[in-house]
Steps between C-alpha positions, in 0.01 A plus 500: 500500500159296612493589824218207531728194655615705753331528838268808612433589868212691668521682766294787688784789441510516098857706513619155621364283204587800258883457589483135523371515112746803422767230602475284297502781230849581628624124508356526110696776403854420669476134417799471263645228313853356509727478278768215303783784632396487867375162518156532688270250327215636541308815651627753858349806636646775442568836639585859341869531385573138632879387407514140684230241604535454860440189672249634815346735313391179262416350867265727606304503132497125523281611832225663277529338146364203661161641562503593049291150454859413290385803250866618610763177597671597804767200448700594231668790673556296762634270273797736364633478784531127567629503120800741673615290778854430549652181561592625867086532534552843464178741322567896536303749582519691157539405147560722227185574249736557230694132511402316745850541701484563889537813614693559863595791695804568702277514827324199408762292336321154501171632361298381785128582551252441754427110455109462429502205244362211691265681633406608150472148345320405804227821419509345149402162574217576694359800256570301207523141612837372263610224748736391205691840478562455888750187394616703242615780689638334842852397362493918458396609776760244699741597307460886576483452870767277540688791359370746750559265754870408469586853365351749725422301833772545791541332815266638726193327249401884347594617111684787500457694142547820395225741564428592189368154409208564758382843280484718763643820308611789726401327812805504752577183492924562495549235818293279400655170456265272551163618356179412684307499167687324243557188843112506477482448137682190510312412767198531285669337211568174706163501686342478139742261363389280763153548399588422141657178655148385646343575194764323321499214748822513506565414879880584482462839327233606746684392837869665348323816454320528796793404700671790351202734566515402860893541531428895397225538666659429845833695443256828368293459835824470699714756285264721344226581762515736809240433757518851623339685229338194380678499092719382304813644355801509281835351687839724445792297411554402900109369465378745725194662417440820300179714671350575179137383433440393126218419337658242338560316836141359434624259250525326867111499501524337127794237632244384796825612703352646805278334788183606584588718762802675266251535252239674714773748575570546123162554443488771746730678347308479163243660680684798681414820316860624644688211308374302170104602606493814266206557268658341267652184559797446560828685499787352400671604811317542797334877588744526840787437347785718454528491171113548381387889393206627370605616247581104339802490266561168301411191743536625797194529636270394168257281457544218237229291404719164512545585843129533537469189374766302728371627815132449407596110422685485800208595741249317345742162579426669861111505499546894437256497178218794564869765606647358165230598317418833614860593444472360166229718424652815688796429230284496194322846585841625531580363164149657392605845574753508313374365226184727496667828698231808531681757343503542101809241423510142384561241709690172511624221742813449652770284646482623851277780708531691803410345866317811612328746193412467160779464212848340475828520641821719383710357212900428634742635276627225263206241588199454262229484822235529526458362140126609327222221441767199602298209489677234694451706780137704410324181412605336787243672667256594175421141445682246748403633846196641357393123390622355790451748832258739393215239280686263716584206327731197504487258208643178498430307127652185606315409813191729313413758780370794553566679847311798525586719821371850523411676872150622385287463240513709239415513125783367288659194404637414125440333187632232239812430779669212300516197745634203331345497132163668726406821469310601821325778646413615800302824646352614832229721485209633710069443373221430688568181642788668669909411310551255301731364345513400103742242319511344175768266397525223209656283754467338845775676696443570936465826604546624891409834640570679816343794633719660786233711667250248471701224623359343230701198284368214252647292226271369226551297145346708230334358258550638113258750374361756671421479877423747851537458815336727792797608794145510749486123419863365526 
């Protein structure tokens, strides 16, 4: 492959750059074609020994593929799974690789999966900028929720699903009725639908979508959270609340669910080395719970990059940017241990780690987990947060923008970033007129950065070609 169209980053650690390239590599070698049997037009990502496609997995590469300058499409797995949709609205969780037939389980018998696909199509509209695939894919996505909505939603306003649609694995979840997580996801879904309204201007979309963000928003703030310990939980089949503390209850953060005030308490908890605080960030469950061990078997008590990921999007919607990123970067040396260990044996990535030392959790008998170099979840991390949290930035190709936010300066930044037809670049670095800062572009786009510790923050047009700009003078 060229590797040339796709973007490079700098930055002062080299391990981080070398698995950021390495990546890619990965994404190279497990990008696999369908076929006329299964029905997948196109190219997926693939994993080691992999039977189905399955639709969050496809999610969360969506996620990263976006940040391949189009060198690998992240739409057409996406795609397959609009092509599956039922006339109910329904899309499952898990097609078969061999023909294209959905595959279901008798503890999940709907095929439901964590809902993520507004939220994706919004991520691809403003990393790629196709306004016209929005329209395309509303009647879809309408379709699909609707379904949610009049099949899993009971009267108290919350979806009640089976757990094993919220991928939790051996967490003990066996009361749980009304999952905090998979409430939050929809949550999310609407909240972006709405979005996709206003970009749409589609007045009617926006304000039905919102309305029914709102309606379970208030009944998981009056249901879901307990003002003692300051979280939220699961609800039992009498909707009372189950004391467990879950990672996944962040997908609250994500859902703009909580107030200020609930969130500082959520936040506090991120930051307790006695419950999700531990080296590595964060457990699945918290460290004070019951259930959690040292010695991690399965989830319980792992740490999963997609996690990672939702909490770190959920505090930066807080103002929580410079504790997202160093946890971002706690996670990737973590990652780099493994996958460059001391002793005399080879090492590789993997689908989830351990909260507190080096290495990976215990297998469960009968459950392929932790699964080895599975991308959906690695590159997550490898390429997604290290873009956006740890170079730190957020590209929009319709509006043109570039918001740059890092805490300090520090030398790194990345090139030939595809923003609408534009390739730009953009690099901090330190010489004797103190740092400066370098872009080239072949088009006018408007670039804004922010440096926390500074208290620094300026927006300028930049021009095409080659320009500088001195932080001492902004």
């Amino acid at each position: 492959m060229n590797r040339d169209p796709i973007p490079s980053i700098l930055f002062y650690d080299r391990d981080f750059v070398d698995l950021y390239d390495r990546s890619w590599v990965w994404i190279e070698e497990h990008w696999k074609p369908g076929t006329e049997e299964n029905g997948i037009k196109g190219n997926y990502v693939s994993s080691e020994n992999q039977k189905t496609i399955n639709l969050y997995n496809c999610c969360l590469s969506s996620l990263f593929l976006n940040y391949s300058n189009q060198v690998y499409s992240p739409f057409e797995q996406i795609d397959f799974f609009y092509s599956k949709q039922e006339e109910s609205g329904a899309i499952r969780t898990e097609y078969s690789l061999e023909n294209g037939q959905s595959v279901l389980s008798p503890d999940n018998p709907e095929g439901l999966s964590l809902p993520l696909l507004a939220y994706v199509e919004y991520f691809f509209y403003h990393k790629i900028g196709n306004k016209k695939r929005l329209k395309e894919v509303v009647p879809f996505l309408e379709n699909y929720f609707e379904w949610l909505r009049t099949s899993f939603i009971k009267e108290n306003g919350l979806f009640s699903v089976p757990v094993p649609a919220c991928l939790s694995g051996n967490i003990p979840r066996e009361r749980t009725v009304y999952p905090v997580d998979f409430n939050a996801a929809v949550a999310v879904n609407a909240l972006y639908f709405s979005y996709i309204g206003d970009i749409l201007n589609d007045q009617e979309l926006s304000f039905k979508y919102k309305r029914l963000y709102f309606a379970l928003k208030t009944r998981m703030n009056n249901l879901m959270w307990d003002p003692d310990s300051g979280f939220y939980y699961d609800l039992d089949e009498n909707e009372q609340r189950i004391p467990l503390k879950l990672i996944s209850s962040y997908w609250t953060m994500l859902a703009e669910i909580p107030n200020d005030e609930k969130a500082m308490s959520l936040v506090a908890h991120l930051k307790d080395p006695g419950v999700f605080g531990s080296e590595n960030p964060f457990p699945s469950v918290s460290l004070d719970s019951p259930c959690f061990s040292e010695n991690v078997k399965g989830y319980c008590g792992a740490v999963l990059p997609s996690n990672i990921y939702i909490v770190v999007k959920g505090l930066e919607k807080y103002g929580e940017y410079v504790f997202a990123r160093e946890c971002v970067i706690r996670h990737i040396y973590f990652m780099l241990d493994t996958l460059q260990p001391d002793e005399n044996v080879t090492g590789d990535v993997w689908e989830a780690y351990l909260p507190t030392r080096e290495g990976v959790p215990a297998a469960v008998e009968g459950q392929d987990f932790p699964r080895r170099r599975f991308l959906p979840q690695v590159c997550l991390v490898t390429i997604a947060l290290m873009v956006e949290d740890v170079v730190g930035l957020d590209v929009s190709l319709p509006r043109k923008t570039v918001y740059w936010t890092v805490p300090s300066l520090e030398e790194m930044g990345i090139e030939k970033l595809s923003l609408k037809r534009n390739l730009i670049t953009i690099i901090s670095n330190k010489n004797a007129r103190g740092w400066e800062i370098r872009l080239e572009s072949e088009k006018l786009y408007y670039f804004t950065i922010e440096i926390i510790d500074e208290d620094k923050k300026k927006t300028l047009p930049i021009p095409s070609g080659k320009c500088s700009m001195l932080i001492d003078k902004l």
